[in-house]
N, C-alpha and C positions, 0 to 999 in steps of 0.2 A: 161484795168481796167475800171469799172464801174464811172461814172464821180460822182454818188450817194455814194460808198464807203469810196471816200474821207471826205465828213461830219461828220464819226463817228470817236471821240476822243478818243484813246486808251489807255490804260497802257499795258502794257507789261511783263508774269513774268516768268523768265525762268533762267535756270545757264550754261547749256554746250553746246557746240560746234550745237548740235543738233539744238537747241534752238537761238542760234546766227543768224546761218543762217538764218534764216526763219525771225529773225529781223530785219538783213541785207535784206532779200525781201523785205519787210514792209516799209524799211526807203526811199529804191530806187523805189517804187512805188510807192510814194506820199503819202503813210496813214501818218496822225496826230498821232505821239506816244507822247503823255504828259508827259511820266515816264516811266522808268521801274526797276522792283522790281526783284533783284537779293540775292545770298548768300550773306554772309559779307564774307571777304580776308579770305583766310584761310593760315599757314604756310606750303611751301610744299621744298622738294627738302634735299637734304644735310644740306642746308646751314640751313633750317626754315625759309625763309625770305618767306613774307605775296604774294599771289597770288591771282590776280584778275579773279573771273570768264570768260569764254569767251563772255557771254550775257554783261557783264559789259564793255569791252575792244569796243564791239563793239557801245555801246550806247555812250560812249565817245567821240570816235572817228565820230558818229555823232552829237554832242554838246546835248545830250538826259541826262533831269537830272536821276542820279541812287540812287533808296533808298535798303538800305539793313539792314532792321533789325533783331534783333534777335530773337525777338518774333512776329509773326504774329496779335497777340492779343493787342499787346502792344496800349493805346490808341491816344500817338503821332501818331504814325506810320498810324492808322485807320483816323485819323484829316487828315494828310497828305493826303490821296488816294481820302479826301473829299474836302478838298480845291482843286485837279486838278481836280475835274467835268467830270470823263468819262463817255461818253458814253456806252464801253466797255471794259470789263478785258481779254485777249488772258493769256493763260496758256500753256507752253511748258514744258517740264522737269522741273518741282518742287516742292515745299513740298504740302500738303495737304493745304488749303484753309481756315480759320474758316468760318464758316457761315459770320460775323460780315463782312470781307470782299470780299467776293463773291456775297453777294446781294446786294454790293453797285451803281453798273452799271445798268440805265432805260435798256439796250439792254441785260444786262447778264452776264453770263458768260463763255467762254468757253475755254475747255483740246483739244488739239492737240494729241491724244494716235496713240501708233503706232502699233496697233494690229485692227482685226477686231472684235470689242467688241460687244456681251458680253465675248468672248475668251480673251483670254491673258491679264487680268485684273491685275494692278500691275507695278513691278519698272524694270525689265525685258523683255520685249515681245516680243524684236527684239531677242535674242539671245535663248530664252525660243523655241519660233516658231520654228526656225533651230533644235535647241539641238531635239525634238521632231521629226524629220522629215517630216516636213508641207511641200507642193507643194508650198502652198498657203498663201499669208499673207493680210495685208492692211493697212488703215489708217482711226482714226475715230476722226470725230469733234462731240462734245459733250456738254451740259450744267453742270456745275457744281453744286452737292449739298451736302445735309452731309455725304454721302459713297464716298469710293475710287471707281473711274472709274466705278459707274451705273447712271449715271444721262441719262436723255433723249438724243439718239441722233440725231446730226444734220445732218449728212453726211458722206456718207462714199466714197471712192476705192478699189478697190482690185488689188494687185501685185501679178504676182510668183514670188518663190523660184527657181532660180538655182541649179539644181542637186549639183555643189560645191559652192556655194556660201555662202561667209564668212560673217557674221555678220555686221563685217567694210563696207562692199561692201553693202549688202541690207538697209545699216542704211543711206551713202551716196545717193544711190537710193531712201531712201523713204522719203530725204531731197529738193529733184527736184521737186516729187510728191506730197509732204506735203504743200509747196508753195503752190501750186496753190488751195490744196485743204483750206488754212488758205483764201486765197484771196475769192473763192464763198461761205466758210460760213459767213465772212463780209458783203458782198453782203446779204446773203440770209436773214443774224438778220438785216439789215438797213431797210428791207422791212416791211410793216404792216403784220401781219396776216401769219407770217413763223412758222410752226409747226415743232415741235422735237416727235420723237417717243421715246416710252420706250423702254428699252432694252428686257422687256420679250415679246417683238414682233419678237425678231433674236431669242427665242430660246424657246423649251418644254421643256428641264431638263435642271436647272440647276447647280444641281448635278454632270453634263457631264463634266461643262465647264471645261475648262484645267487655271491654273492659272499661271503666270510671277513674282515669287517671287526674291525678289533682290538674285544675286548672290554673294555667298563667295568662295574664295579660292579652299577649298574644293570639290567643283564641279566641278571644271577642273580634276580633281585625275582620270585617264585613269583604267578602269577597264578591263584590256585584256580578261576575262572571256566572256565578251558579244559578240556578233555578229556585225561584224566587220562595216556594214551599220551602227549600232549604234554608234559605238567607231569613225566612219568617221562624224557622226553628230554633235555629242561634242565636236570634234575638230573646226569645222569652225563655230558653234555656239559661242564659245569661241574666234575667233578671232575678232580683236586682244586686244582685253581687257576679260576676264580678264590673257587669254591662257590655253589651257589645258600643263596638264605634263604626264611623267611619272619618274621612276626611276626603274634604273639597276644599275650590279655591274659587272663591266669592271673584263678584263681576273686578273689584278693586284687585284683583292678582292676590289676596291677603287668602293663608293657608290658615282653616278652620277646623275643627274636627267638634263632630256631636256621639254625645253617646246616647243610646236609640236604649226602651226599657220596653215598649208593648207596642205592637204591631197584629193586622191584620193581614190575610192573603186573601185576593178572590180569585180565583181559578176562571179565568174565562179568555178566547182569543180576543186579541188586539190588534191594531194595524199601528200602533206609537212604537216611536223607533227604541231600543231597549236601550235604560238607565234611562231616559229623559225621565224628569220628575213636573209631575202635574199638581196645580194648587191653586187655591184660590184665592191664599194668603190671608185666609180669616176661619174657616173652618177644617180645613184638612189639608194634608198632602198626601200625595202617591207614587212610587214609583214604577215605571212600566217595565215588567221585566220577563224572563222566559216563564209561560205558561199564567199571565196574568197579571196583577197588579196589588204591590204590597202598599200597606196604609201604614203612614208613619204617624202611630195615635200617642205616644208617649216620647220628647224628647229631653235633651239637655246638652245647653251652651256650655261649653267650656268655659269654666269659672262658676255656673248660674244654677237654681234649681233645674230638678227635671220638671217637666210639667208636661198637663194634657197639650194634645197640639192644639186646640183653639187659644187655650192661653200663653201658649209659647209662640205664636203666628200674632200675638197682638204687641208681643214686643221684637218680633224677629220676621223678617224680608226675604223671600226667597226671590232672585232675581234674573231674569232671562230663564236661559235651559239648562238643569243640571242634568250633564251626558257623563259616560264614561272616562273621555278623556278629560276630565276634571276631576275622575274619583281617583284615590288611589287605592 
């Protein structure tokens, strides 16, 4: 680390695991965090008892004051950001900004996005990127202003995509990557005379761009109609938050539904009539479908863990033909 780095006084403002991390870097590379600006508790669980975000758990745990208000507007809260004197605001996973506090840092302000923007703009990008089948992804440090994710940027990297690579997996990868990329845009705002580009410099239409809208439930729902590369995309796009599904109706008429976390595709012709599902009922299943056959390697019973499929086929039956008209 830049021994120049350490001079700039930060806040901090981020909610989940994402976001932790990268402040856990921060705290163990010597940067100054004055504060950081997390959710308030939310009730989670059975029980509703109050849960602390992960950004917050770990600011704690290094004596770092945490403010969580409920309004970003609110004029306590803007007092507050101005009695700690930062130098700069880092932004990882969180709500939009008001102007009011964003411009309050001499060095700025900058979003941590985990796309290569101007693409995948939005609350999504890791899981949007996959569900689409991208080779290719990245990570972008940026300034913040009054839109979502267009402000000038500061820097970027580019990652691949692994042919199966799950969501969980490329979101832990581009937590290794993101570190270092938080660490040289520090570096680069401490310096005089650091310039940010506009975004309409990565692009001629941006009409083209592809967007990362938050996901619902809904978008996990397995459409066995499409071509099976795609139905293998959504799958590991979705893992493992939020899961894709589907549902059948077992030989008994009883209506099932599994949610599916890792999958393969083989790309090869067939003569098996499409949706029928192949298995051996101890080591694997397959679906036969257009342009090939998807491997259902990761599942989960409703109610049950997920599991690999040989250990989910040792307590679970697949029985006769599972066709289309049994999916919905």
């Amino acid at each position: 680390m830049n021994p120049e780095s350490t001079t700039m006084r930060i806040i901090f403002f981020g909610t989940p695991v994402f976001a932790a991390a990268h402040l856990e870097y921060l705290v163990q590379n010597g940067h100054e965090i004055a504060a950081v600006v997390t959710a308030p508790d939310k009730p989670a669980g059975r029980g509703k008892q109050l849960q602390e975000s992960a950004v917050k758990k770990t600011a704690m745990q290094s004596g770092i004051p945490v403010l969580q208000p409920l309004k970003l507007k609110d004029p306590v809260f803007v007092q507050q950001l101005q009695i700690l004197q930062a130098d700069l605001f880092i932004v990882i996973a969180f709500r939009m900004l008001p102007e009011i506090v964003w411009k309050l840092p001499a060095k700025g302000t900058f979003n941590l996005h985990a796309s290569l923007l101007p693409n995948y703009r939005g609350a999504a990008p890791i899981n949007r990127a996959i569900m689409n089948g991208e080779t290719e992804t990245g990570l972008t440090t940026f300034l913040i202003n009054e839109d979502i994710d267009t402000g000038h940027i500061i820097k970027q990297i580019r990652l691949p995509i692994g042919e199966n690579e799950t969501a969980g997996e490329l979101h832990d990868k581009m937590i290794q990557k993101g570190c270092t990329l938080v660490e040289e845009t520090i570096l680069l705002l401490s310096q005089a005379g650091t310039s940010a580009v506009p975004q309409s410099a990565f692009v001629s239409d941006f009409d083209a761009l592809k967007p990362a809208p938050k996901l619902y439930k809904e978008d996990g729902k397995i459409n066995w109609n499409k071509n099976g590369r795609e139905i293998h995309n959504l799958i590991r796009g979705l893992s493992p938050y939020p899961g894709s599904y589907t549902r059948f109706v077992s030989e008994n008429g009883e209506l099932m539904e599994l949610k599916l976390y890792k999958s393969r595709f083989e790309e090869t012709a067939h003569d098996k009539t499409h949706f029928t599902l192949l298995t051996d009922n101890r080591t694997y299943a397959k679906v036969a479908l257009e342009g090939g056959f998807l491997f259902l390697d990761e599942l989960q019973q409703s109610g049950k863990k997920n599991l690999p499929i040989e250990a989910f086929l040792n307590g679970f039956k697949f029985h006769g033909i599972w066709k289309a008209d049994l999916m919905f």
